[in-house]
C-alpha positions in Angstrom: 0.0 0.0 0.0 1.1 3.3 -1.1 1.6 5.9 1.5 -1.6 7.7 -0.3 -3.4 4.9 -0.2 -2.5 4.5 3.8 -4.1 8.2 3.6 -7.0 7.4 2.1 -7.6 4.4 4.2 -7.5 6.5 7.5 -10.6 7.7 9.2 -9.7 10.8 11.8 -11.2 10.3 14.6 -11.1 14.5 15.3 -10.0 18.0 14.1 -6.5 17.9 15.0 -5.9 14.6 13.2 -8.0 15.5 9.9 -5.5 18.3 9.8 -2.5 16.7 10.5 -3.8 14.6 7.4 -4.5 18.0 5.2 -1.0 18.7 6.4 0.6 15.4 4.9 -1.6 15.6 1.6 0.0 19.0 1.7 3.0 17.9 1.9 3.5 15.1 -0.2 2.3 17.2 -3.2 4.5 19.9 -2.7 7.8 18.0 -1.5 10.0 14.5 -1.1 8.9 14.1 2.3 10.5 10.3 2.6 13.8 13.0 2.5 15.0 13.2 6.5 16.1 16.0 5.0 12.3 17.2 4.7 11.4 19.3 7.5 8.1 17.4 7.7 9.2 13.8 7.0 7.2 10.4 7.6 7.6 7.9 9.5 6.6 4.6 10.8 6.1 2.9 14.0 4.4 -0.2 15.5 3.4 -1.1 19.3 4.2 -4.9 19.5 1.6 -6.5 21.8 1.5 -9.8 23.4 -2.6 -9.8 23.6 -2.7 -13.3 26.0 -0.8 -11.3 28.8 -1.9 -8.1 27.7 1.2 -6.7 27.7 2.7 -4.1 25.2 6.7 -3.8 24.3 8.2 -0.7 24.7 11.7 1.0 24.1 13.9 3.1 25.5 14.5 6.2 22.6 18.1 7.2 24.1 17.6 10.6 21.8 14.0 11.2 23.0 15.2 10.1 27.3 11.6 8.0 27.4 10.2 5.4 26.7 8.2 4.8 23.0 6.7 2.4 20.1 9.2 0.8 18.1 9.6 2.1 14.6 11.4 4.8 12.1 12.4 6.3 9.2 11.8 4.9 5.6 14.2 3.6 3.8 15.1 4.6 -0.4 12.5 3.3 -2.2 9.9 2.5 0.4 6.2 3.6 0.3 4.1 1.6 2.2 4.2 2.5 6.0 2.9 -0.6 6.8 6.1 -2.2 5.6 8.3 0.4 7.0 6.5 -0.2 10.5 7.2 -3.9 10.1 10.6 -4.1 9.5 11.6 -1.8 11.8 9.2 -3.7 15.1 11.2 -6.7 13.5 14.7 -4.8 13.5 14.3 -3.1 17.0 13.0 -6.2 18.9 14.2 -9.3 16.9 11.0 -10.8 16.9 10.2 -12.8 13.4 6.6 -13.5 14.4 5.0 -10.2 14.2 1.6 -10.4 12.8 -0.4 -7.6 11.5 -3.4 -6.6 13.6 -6.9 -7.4 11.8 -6.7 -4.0 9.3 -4.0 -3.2 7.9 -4.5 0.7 7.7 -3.2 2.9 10.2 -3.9 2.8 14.2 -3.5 6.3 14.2 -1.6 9.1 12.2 -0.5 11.3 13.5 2.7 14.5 13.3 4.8 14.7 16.1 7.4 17.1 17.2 11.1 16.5 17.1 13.3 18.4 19.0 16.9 19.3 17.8 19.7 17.2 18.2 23.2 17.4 17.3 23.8 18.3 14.4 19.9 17.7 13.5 17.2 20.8 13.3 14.2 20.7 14.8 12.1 18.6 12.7 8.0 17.3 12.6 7.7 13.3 11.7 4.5 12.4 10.3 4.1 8.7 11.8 1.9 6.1 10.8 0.7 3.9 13.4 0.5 0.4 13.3 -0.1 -2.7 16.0 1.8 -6.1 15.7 1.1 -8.8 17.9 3.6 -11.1 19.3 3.4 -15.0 20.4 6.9 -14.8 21.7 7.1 -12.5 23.9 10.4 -14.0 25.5 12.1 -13.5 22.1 12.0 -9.9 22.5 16.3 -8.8 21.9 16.9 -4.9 22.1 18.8 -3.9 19.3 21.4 -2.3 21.3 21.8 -1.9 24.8 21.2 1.6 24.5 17.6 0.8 22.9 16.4 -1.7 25.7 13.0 -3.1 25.3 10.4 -3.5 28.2 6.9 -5.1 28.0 4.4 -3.3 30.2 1.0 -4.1 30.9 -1.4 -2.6 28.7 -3.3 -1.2 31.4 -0.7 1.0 32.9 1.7 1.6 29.9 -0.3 5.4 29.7 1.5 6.3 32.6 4.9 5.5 31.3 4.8 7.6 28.1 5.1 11.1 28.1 2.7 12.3 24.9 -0.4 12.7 24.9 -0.6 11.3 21.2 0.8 7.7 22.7 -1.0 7.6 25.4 -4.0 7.9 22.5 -2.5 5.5 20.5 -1.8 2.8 23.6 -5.8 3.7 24.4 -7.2 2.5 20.9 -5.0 0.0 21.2 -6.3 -1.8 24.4 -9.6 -1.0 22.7 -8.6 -3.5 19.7 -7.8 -6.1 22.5 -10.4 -5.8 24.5 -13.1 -6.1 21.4 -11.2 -9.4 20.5 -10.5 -7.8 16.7 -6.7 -8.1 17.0 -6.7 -11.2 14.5 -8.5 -11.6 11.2 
């Protein structure tokens, strides 16, 4: 799926989201914003859940100090976020059994500030949203000890994170859980 297409497929749930999406249409007309060097730029990221414990796999972000979904930047040539989202969860945690949760559109969507960072600007990611579940929880490897990975319960993993937006994002994702629609 294109990133357009991931667009389309994305029903905003209020005002600020329909115009982060008029912000990324926008965008994506007007500029290459898979470029980093974009100063809106997308993204991709995944929670990984493990839906019989109800736990969800976190990781330390050593440039952010706090504790976030998996996920990042696309590589050349990628446009589906979905993709992007999945090889990162798979690169940051090790895990080969991620599934895709029952859609395969966006969780949320959603831009972000970045804050500078060495020799990096202030920056905005537009991030697309995705849940992965997990049978192997205890498979979990950080990529770096630096990046460690922590599974939390669901229940309690909004007080962990900082942003409002995640703690959204965890929220509909507990939802999906609880309605037993995480698997087609």
């Amino acid at each position: 799926m294109h990133l357009s297409e991931a667009l389309d497929s994305y029903d905003p749930s209020n005002g600020q989201e329909l115009a982060d999406l008029a912000r990324i249409r926008a965008a994506l007309e007007a500029e290459d914003i898979f470029s980093r060097s974009s100063r809106l730029h997308v993204t991709a990221s995944a929670l990984v859940v493990h839906p019989p414990s109800q736990r969800v796999l976190l990781r330390w972000h050593t440039k952010m100090e706090r504790w976030m979904q998996v996920g990042g930047h696309f590589d050349a040539g990628e446009t589906d976020p979905r993709q992007v989202a999945l090889r990162e969860a798979h690169e940051e945690t090790g895990l080969s059994d991620l599934e895709s949760a029952k859609w395969h559109r966006p969780v949320q969507v959603v831009i972000v500030p970045v804050p500078a960072y060495g020799d990096e600007q202030a920056h905005e990611h537009a991030d697309f949203r995705y849940v992965f579940v997990s049978d192997q929880p205890d498979r979990a490897r950080a990529e770096s000890s630096a990046a460690r990975l922590r599974w939390i319960p669901l229940a309690t993993a909004g007080s962990e994170v900082r942003e409002e937006n995640l703690r959204v994002y965890l929220a509909r994702t507990s939802a999906m859980i609880e309605s037993q629609r995480l698997r087609e």
